[in-house]
Structures are given as C-alpha cells and as structure tokens.
N, C-alpha and C positions, 0 to 999 in steps of 0.2 A: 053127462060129464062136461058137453059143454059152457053150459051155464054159469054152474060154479064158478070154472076157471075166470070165465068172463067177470062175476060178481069177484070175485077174489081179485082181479088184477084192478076193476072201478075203484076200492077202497084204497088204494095203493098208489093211483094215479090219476091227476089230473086228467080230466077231458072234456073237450069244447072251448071253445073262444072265450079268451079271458081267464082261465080258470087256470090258479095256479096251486101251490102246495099247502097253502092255506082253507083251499076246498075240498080236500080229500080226509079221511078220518084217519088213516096210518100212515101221513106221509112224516118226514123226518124236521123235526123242526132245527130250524138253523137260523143262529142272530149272526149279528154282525161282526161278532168278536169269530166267531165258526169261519166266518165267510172270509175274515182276512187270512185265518193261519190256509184255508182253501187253498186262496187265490196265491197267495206264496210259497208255501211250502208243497201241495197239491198231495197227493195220495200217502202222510207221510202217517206213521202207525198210529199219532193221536189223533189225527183226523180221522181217519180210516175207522177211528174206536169210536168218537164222540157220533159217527154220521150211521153206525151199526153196521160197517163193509167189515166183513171177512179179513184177517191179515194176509191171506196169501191172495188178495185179490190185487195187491197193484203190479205184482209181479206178472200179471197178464196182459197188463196195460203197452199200448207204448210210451206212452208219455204220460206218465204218476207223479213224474216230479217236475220244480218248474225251477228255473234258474235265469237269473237276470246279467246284465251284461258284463261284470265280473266273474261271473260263473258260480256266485251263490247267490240263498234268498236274501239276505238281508238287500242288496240292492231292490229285488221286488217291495220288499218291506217300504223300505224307504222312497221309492218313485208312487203307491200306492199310497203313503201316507202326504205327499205330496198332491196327489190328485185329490184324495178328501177333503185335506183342509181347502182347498179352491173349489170343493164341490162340482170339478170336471166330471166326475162318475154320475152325477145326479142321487137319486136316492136308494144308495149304495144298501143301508137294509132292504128295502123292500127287493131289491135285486137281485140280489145273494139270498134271502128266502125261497128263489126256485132250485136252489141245491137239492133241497129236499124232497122235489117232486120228483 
C-alpha cells in the first residue's frame, strides 16, 4: 500500500532541486493570464474552477482572498500591472507556473 501512495503523490508533485510543475505528468498547468486573477483576486470560485480546487475549499483557508490598500482587488490589479510593465517581478510566467505544482 505503501508504494502506490508514494507513486501516486510523484506524478502529482514536483521533487528535487529544480524541479517544478512543469516536471510532473498531472500537475496543473497555469499561464499568466491564471496567475494574475491568483495573485489578485486569490481563491475566488473561477480560480478555484480553472486550478481544479473543490468550491468549498477556500472556505477552510484563512486567507482565500487578497485585498489591496483600498480594501479591494482592483488596486492589486493595478500595483501588479504596474510592477509588469517595469518587469520588477522578473519573469512573472515562469513564476506563476509553480501554482501548479
């Protein structure tokens, strides 16, 4: 029984140095257009749908959602879409691809 479990969690996750979501066979693929509604809006039900999470899964989280210094996302929207065009994030897809793992 051991085993399996073990083979079953390998195909599912990354492991070892270096190795991200792009190495495993069932991990979740996620671009960049994924990675910003993520990073802003964070566990909100189309995320939760496009990334394959369960809907009653943010509700166990403590922090599902993310809000920015007005108290909604569009400010994360807009300081993130600031840090892009300057390429402060560096290379924001490949980045946002370990979501997936």
């Amino acid at each position: 029984m051991r085993q399996p479990l073990i083979e079953a969690i390998g195909i599912r996750f990354p492991a070892g140095t270096g190795r991200g979501q792009r190495s495993v066979r069932k991990s979740r693929k996620v671009g960049g257009e994924l990675g910003i509604q993520a990073v802003t809006l964070g566990a909100s039900p189309d995320v939760c749908h496009a990334l394959g999470i369960p809907a009653h899964r943010p509700s166990s989280c403590e922090d599902s959602y993310h809000r920015g210094h007005d108290d909604t996302s569009n400010a994360l929207s807009h300081r993130l879409e600031k840090l892009l065009h300057t390429n402060a994030v560096g290379d924001f897809e490949y980045k946002v691809c370990q979501l997936g793992s």
